[in-house]
SEFI-252751 format. One record per atom (N, C-alpha, C, O): atom name; residue number from 1; residue in one letter; y, z, x negated; chain. Coordinates in Angstrom, 1 decimal. Atoms other than C-alpha are relative to their C-alpha. Last residue first. Layout:
[atom 'CA', NUM, 'A', [Y, Z, X], 'A'],
...
END
This chain:
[atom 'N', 85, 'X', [0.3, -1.1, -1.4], 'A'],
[atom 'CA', 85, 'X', [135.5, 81.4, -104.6], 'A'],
[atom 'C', 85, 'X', [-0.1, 0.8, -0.8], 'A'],
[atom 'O', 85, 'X', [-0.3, 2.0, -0.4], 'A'],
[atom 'N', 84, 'X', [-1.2, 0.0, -1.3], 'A'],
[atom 'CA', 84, 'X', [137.5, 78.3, -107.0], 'A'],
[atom 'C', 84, 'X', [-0.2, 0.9, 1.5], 'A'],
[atom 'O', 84, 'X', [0.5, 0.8, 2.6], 'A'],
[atom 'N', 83, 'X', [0.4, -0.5, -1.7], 'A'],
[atom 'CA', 83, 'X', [136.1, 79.0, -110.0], 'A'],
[atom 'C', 83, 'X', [0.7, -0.1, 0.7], 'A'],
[atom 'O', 83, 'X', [1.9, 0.2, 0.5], 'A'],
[atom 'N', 82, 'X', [-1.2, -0.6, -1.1], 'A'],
[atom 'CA', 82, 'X', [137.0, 76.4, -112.5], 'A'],
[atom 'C', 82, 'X', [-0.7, 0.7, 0.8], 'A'],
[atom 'O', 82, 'X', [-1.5, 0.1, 1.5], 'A'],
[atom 'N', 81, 'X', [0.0, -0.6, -1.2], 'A'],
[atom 'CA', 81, 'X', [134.7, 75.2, -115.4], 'A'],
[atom 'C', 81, 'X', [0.9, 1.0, 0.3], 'A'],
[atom 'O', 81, 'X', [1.5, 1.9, -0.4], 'A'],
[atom 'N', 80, 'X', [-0.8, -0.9, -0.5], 'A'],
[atom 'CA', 80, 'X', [135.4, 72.5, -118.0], 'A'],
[atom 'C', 80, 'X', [-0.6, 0.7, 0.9], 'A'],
[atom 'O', 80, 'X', [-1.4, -0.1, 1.5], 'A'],
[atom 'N', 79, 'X', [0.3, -1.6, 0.5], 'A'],
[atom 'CA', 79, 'X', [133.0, 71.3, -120.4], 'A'],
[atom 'C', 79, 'X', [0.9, 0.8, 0.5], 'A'],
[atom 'O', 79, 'X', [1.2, 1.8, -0.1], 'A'],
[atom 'N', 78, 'X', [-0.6, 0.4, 1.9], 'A'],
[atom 'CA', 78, 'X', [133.3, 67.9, -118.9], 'A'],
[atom 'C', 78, 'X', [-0.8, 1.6, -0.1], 'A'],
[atom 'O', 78, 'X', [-1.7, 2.2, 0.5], 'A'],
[atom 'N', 77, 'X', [-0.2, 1.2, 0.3], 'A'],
[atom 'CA', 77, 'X', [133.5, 69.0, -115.1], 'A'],
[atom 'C', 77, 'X', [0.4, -0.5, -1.2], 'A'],
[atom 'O', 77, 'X', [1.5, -0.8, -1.5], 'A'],
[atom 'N', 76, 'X', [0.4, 0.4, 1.8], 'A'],
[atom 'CA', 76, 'X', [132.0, 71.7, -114.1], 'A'],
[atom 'C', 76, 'X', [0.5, -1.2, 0.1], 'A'],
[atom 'O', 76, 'X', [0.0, -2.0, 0.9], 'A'],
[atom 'N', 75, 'X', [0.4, 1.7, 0.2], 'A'],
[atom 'CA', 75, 'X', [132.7, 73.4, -110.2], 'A'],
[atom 'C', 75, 'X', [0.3, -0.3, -1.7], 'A'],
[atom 'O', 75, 'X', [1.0, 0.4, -2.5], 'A'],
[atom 'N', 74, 'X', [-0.4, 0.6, 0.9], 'A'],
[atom 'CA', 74, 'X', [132.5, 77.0, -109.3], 'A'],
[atom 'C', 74, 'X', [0.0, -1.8, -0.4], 'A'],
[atom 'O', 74, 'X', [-0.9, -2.6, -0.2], 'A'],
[atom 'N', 73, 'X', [0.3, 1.7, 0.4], 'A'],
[atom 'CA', 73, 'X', [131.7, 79.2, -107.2], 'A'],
[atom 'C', 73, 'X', [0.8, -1.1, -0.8], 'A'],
[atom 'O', 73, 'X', [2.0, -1.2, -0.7], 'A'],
[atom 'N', 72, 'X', [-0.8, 0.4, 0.2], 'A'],
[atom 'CA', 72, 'X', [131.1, 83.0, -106.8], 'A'],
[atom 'C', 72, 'X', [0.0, -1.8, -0.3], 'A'],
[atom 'O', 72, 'X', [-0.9, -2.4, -0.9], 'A'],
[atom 'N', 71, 'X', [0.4, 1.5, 0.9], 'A'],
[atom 'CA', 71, 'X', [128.7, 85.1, -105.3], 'A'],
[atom 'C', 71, 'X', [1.3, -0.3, -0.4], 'A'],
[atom 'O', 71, 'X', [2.2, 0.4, 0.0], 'A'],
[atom 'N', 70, 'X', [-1.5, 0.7, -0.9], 'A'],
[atom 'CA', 70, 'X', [128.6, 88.8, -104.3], 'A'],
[atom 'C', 70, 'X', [-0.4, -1.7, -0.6], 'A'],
[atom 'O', 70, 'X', [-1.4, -2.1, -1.2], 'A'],
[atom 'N', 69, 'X', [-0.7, 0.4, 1.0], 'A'],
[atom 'CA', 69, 'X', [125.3, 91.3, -104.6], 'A'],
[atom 'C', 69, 'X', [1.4, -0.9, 0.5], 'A'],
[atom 'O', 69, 'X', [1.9, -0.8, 1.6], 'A'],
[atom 'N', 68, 'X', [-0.7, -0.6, 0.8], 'A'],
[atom 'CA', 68, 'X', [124.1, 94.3, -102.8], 'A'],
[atom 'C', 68, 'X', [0.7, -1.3, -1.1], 'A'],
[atom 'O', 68, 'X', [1.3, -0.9, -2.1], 'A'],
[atom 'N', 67, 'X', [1.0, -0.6, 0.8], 'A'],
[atom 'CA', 67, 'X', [121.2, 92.6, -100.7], 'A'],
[atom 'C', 67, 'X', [0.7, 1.0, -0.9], 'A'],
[atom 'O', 67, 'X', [-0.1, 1.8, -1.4], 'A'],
[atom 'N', 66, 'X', [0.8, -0.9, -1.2], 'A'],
[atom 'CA', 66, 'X', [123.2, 92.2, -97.5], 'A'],
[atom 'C', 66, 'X', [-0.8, 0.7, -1.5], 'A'],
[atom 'O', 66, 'X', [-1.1, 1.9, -1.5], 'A'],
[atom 'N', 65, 'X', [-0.9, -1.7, -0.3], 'A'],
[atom 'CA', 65, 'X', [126.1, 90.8, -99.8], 'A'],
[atom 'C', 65, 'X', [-1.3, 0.4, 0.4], 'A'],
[atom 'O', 65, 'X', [-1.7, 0.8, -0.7], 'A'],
[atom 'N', 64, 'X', [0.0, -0.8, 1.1], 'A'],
[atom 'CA', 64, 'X', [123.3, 88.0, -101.1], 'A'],
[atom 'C', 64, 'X', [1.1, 1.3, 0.0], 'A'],
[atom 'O', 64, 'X', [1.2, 2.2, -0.9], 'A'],
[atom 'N', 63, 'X', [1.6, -0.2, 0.3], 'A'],
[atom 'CA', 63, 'X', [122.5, 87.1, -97.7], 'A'],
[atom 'C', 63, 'X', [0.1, 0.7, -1.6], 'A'],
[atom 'O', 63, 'X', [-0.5, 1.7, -1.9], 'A'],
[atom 'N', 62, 'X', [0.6, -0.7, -0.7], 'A'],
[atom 'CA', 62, 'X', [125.7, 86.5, -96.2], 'A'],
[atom 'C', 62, 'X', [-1.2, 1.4, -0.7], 'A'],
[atom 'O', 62, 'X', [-1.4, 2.6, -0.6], 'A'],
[atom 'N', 61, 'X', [-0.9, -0.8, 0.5], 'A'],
[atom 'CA', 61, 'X', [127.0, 84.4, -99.5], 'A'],
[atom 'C', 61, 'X', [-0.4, 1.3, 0.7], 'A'],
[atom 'O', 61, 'X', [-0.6, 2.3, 0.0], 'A'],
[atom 'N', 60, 'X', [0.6, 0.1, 1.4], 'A'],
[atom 'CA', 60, 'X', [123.9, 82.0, -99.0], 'A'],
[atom 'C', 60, 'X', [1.1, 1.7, -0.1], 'A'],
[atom 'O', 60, 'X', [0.5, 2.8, -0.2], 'A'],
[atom 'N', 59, 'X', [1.0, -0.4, 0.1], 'A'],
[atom 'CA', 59, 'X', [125.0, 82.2, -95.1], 'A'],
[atom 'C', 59, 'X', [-0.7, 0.8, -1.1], 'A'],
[atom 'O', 59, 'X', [-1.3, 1.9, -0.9], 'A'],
[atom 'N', 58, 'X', [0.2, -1.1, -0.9], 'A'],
[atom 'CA', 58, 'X', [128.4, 81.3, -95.6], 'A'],
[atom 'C', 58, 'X', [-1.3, 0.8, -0.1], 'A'],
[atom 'O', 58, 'X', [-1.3, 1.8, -0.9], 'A'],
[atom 'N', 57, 'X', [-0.6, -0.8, 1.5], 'A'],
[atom 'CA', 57, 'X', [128.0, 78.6, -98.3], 'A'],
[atom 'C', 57, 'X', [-0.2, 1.4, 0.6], 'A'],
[atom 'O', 57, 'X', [-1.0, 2.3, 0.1], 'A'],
[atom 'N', 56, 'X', [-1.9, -0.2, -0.3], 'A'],
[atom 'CA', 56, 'X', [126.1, 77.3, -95.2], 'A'],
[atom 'C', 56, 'X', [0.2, 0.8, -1.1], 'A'],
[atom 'O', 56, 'X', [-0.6, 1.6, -1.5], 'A'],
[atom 'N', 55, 'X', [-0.5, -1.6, -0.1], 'A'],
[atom 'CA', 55, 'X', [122.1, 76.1, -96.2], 'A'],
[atom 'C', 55, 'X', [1.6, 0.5, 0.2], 'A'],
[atom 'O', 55, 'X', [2.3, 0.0, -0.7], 'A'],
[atom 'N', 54, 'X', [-0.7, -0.1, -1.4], 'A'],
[atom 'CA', 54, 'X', [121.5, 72.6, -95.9], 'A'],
[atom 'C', 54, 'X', [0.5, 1.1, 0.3], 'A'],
[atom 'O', 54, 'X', [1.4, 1.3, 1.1], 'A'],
[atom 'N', 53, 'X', [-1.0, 1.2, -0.3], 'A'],
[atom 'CA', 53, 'X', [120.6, 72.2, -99.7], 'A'],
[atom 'C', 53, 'X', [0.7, -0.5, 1.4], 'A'],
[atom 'O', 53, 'X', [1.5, -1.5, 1.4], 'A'],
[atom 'N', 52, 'X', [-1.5, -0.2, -0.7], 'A'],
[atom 'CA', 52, 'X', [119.9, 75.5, -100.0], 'A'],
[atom 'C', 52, 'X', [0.5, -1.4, 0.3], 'A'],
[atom 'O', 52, 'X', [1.6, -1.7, 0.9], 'A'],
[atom 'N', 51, 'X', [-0.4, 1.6, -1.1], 'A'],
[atom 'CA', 51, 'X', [115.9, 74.8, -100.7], 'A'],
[atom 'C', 51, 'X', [1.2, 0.3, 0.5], 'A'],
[atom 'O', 51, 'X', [1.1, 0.5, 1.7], 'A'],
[atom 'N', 50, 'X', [-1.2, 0.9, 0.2], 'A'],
[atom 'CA', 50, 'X', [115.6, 77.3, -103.2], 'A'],
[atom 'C', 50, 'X', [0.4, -1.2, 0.7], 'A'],
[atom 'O', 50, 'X', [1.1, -2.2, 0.5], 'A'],
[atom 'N', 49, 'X', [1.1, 1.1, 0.2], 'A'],
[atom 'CA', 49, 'X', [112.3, 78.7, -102.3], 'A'],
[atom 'C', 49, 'X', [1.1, -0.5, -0.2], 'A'],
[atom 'O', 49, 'X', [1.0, -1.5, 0.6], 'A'],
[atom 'N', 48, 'X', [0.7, -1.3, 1.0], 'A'],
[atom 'CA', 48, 'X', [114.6, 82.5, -101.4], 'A'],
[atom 'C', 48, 'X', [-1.0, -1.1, -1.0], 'A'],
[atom 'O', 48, 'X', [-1.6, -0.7, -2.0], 'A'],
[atom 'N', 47, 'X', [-0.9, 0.0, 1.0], 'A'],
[atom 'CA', 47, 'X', [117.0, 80.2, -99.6], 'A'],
[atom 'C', 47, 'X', [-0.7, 0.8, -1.0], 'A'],
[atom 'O', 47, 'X', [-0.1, 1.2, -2.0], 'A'],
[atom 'N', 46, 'X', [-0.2, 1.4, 0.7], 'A'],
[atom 'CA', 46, 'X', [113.9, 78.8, -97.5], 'A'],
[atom 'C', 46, 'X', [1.4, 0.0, -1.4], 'A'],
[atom 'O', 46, 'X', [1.7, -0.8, -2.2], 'A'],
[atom 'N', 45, 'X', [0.8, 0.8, 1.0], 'A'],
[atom 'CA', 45, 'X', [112.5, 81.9, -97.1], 'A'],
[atom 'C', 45, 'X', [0.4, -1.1, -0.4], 'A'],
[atom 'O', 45, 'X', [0.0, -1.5, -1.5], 'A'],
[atom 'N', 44, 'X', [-0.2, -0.4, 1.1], 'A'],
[atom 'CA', 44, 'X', [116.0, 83.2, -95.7], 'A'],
[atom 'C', 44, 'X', [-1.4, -0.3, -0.9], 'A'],
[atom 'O', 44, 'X', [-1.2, -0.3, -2.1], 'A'],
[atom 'N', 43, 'X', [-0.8, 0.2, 0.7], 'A'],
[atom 'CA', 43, 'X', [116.0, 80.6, -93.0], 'A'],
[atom 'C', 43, 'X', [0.3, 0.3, -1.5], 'A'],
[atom 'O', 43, 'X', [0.7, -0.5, -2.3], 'A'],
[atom 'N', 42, 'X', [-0.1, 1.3, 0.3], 'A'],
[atom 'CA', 42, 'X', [113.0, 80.8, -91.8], 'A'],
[atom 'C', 42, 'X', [0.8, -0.8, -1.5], 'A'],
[atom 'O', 42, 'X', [0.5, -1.4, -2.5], 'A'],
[atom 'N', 41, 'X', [0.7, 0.4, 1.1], 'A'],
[atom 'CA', 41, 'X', [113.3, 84.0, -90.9], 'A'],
[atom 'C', 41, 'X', [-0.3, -0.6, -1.1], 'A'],
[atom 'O', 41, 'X', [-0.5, -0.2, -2.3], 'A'],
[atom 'N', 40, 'X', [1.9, -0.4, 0.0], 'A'],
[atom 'CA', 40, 'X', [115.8, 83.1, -88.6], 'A'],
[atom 'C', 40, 'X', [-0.2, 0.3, -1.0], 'A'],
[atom 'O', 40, 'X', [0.5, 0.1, -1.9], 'A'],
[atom 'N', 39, 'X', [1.1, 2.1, -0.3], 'A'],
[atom 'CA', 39, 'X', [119.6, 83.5, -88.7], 'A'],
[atom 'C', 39, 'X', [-1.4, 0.3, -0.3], 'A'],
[atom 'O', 39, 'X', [-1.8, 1.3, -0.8], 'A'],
[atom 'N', 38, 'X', [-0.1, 1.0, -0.6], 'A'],
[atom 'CA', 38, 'X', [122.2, 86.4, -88.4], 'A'],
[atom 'C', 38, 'X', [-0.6, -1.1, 0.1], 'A'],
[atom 'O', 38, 'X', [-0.3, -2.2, 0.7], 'A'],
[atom 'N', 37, 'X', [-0.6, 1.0, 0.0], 'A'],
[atom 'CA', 37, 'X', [122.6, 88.3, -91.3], 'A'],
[atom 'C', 37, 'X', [0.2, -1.2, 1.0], 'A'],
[atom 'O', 37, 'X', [0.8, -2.2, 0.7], 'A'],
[atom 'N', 36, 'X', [-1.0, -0.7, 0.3], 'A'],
[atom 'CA', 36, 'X', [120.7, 91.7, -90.4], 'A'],
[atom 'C', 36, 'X', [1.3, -1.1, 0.1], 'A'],
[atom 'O', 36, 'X', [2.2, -0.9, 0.9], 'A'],
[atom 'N', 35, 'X', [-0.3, -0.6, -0.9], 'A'],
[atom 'CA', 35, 'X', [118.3, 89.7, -88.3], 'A'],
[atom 'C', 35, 'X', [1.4, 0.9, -0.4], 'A'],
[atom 'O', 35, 'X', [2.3, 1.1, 0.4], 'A'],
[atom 'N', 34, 'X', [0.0, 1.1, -1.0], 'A'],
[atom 'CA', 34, 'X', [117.3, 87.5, -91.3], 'A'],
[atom 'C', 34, 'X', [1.0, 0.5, 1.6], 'A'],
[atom 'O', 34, 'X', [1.9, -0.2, 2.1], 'A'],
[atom 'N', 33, 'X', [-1.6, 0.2, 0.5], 'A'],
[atom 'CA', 33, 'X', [117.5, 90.7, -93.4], 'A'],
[atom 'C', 33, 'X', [0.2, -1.4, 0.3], 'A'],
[atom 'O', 33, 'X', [0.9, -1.9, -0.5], 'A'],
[atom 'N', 32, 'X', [-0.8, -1.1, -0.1], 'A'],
[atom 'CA', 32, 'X', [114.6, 92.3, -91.4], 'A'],
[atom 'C', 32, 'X', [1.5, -0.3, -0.3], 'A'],
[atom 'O', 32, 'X', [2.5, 0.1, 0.3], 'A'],
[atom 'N', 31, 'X', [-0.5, 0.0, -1.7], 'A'],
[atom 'CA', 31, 'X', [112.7, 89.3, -91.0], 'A'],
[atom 'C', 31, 'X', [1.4, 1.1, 0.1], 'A'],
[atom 'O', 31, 'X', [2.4, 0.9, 0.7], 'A'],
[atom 'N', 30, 'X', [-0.8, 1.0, -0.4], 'A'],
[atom 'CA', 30, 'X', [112.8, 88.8, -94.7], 'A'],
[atom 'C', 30, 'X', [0.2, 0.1, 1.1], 'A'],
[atom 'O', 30, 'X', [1.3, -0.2, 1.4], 'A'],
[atom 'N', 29, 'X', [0.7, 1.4, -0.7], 'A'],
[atom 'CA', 29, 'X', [111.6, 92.2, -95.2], 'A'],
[atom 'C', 29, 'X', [0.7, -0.9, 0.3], 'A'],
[atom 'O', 29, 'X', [1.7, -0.6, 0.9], 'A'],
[atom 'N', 28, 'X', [-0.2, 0.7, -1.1], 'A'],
[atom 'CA', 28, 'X', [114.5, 94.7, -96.6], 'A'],
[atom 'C', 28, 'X', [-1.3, -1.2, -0.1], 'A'],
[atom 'O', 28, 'X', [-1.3, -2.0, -1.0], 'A'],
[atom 'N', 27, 'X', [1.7, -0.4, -1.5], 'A'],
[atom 'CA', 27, 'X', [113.2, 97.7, -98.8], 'A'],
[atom 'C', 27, 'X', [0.4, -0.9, 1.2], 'A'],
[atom 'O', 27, 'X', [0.2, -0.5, 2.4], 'A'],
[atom 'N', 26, 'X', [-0.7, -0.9, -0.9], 'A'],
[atom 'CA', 26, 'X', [116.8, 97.0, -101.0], 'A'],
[atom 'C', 26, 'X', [-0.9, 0.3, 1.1], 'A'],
[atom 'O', 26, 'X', [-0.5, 0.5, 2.3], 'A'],
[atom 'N', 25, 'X', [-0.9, -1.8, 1.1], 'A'],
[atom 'CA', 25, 'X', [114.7, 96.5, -104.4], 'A'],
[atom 'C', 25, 'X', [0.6, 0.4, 1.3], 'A'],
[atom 'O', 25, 'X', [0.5, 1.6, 1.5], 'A'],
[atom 'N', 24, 'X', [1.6, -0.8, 0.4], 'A'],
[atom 'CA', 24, 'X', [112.3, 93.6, -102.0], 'A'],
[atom 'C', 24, 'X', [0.5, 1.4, 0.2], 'A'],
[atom 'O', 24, 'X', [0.4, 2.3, 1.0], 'A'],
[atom 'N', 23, 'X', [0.0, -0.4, -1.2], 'A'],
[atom 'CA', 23, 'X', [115.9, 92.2, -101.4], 'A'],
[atom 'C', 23, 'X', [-0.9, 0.9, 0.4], 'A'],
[atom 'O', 23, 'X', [-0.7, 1.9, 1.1], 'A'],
[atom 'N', 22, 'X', [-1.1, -0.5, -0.9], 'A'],
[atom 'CA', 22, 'X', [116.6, 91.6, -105.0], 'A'],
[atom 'C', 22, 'X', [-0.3, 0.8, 1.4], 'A'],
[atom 'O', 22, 'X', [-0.2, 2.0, 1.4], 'A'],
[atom 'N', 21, 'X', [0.3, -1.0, 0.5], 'A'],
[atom 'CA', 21, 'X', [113.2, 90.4, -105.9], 'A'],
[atom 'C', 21, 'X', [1.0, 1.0, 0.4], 'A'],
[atom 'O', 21, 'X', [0.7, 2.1, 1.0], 'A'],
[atom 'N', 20, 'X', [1.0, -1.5, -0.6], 'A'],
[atom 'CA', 20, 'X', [113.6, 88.5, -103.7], 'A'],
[atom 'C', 20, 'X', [-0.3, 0.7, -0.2], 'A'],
[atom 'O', 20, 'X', [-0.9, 1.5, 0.5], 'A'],
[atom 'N', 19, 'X', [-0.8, -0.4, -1.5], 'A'],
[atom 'CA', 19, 'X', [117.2, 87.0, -104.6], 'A'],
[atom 'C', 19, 'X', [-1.9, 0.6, 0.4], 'A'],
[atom 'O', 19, 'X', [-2.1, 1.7, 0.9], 'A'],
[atom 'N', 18, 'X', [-1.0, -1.2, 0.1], 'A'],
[atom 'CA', 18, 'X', [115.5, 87.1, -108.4], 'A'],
[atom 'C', 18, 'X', [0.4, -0.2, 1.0], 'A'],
[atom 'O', 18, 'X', [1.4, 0.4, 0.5], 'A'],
[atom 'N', 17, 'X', [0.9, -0.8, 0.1], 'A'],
[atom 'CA', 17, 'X', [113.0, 84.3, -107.3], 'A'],
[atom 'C', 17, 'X', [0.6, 1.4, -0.1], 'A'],
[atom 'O', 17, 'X', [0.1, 2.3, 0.6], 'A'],
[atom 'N', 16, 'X', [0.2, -0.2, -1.2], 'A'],
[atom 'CA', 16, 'X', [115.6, 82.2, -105.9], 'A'],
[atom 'C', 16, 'X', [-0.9, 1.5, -0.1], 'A'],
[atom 'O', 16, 'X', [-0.9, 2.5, 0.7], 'A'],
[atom 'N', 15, 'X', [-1.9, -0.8, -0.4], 'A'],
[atom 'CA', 15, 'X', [117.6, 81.9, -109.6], 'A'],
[atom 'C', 15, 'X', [-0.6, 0.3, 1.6], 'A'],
[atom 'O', 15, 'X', [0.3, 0.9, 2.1], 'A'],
[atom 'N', 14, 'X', [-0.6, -1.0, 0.5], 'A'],
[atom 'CA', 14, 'X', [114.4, 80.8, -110.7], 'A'],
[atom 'C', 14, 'X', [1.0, 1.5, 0.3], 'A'],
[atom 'O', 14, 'X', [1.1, 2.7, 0.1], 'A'],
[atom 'N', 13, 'X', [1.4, -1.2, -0.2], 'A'],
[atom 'CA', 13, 'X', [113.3, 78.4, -108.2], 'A'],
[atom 'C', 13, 'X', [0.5, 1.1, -0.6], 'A'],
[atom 'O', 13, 'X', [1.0, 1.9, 0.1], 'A'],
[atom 'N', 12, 'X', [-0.1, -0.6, -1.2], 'A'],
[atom 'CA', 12, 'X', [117.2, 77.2, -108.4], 'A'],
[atom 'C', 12, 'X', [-1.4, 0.9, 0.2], 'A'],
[atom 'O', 12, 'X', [-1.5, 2.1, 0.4], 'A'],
[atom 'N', 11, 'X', [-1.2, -1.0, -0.2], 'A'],
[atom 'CA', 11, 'X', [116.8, 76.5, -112.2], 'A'],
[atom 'C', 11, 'X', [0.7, 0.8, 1.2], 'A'],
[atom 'O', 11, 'X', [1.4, 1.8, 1.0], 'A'],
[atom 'N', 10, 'X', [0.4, -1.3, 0.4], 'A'],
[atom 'CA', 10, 'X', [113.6, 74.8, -111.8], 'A'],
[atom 'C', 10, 'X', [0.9, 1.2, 0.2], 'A'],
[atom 'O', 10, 'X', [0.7, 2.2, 0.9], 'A'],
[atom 'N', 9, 'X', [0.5, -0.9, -0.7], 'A'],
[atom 'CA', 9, 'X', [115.5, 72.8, -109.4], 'A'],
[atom 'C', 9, 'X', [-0.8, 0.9, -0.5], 'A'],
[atom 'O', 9, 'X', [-1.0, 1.9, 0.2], 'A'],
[atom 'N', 8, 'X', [-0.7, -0.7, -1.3], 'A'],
[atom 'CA', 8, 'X', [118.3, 71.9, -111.4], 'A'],
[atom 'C', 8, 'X', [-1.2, 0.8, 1.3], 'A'],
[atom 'O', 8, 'X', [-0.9, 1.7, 2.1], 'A'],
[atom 'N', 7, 'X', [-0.4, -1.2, 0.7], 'A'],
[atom 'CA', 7, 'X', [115.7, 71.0, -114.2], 'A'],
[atom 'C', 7, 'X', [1.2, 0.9, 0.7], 'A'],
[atom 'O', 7, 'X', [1.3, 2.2, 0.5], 'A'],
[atom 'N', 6, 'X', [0.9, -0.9, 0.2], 'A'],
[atom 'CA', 6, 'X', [113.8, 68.6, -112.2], 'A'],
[atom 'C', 6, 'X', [0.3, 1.3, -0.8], 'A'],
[atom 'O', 6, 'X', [-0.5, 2.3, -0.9], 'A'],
[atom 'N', 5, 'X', [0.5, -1.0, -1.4], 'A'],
[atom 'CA', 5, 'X', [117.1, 67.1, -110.8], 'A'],
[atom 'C', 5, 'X', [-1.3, 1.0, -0.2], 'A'],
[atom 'O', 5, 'X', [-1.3, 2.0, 0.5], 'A'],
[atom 'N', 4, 'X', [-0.9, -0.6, -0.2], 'A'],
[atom 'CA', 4, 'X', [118.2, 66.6, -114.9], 'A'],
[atom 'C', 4, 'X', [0.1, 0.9, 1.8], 'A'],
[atom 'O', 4, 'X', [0.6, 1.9, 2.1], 'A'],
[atom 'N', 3, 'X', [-1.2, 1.0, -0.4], 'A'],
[atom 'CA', 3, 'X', [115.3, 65.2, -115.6], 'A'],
[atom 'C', 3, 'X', [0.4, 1.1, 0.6], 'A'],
[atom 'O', 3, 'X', [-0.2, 2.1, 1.0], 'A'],
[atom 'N', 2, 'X', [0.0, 0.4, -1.1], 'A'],
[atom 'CA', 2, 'X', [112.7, 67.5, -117.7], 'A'],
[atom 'C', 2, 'X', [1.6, -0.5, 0.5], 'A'],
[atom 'O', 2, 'X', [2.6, -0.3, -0.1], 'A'],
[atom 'N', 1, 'X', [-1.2, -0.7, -0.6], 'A'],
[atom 'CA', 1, 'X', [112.4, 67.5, -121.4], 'A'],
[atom 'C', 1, 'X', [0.0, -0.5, 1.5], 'A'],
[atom 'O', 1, 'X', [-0.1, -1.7, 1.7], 'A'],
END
């Protein structure tokens, strides 16, 4: 069984892999929806490779409206979860 950070980042690869596929479906190039949203290339490979961990809620949220989706957030605590966006 993997550790609980090796399993949060599988879970981000994952979950990054569908945001390109996503964007792919809207005929946007990263450059393209880098430019549409405001920040480099760069940028959106690296939220598409799950590396958000410097990433602005902003941005992440940016990037998945541009594609057609929304986000929402949440925090866990126990077996509780709260959205709070």
């Amino acid at each position: 069984m993997p550790s609980p950070t090796a399993a949060k980042a599988l879970r981000q690869r994952a979950e990054c892999t569908r945001d390109e596929r996503h964007r792919e479906q809207a005929g946007l190039t990263q450059a393209q929806l880098a430019e549409r949203i405001g920040v480099g290339q760069r940028q959106v490979s690296k939220i598409e490779n799950g590396d958000i961990d410097n990433a602005k809620v902003s941005t992440i949220r940016n990037y998945l409206e541009a594609v057609g989706g929304s986000m929402a957030i949440e925090y866990v605590i126990g077996d509780q979860r709260v959205q709070v966006a």
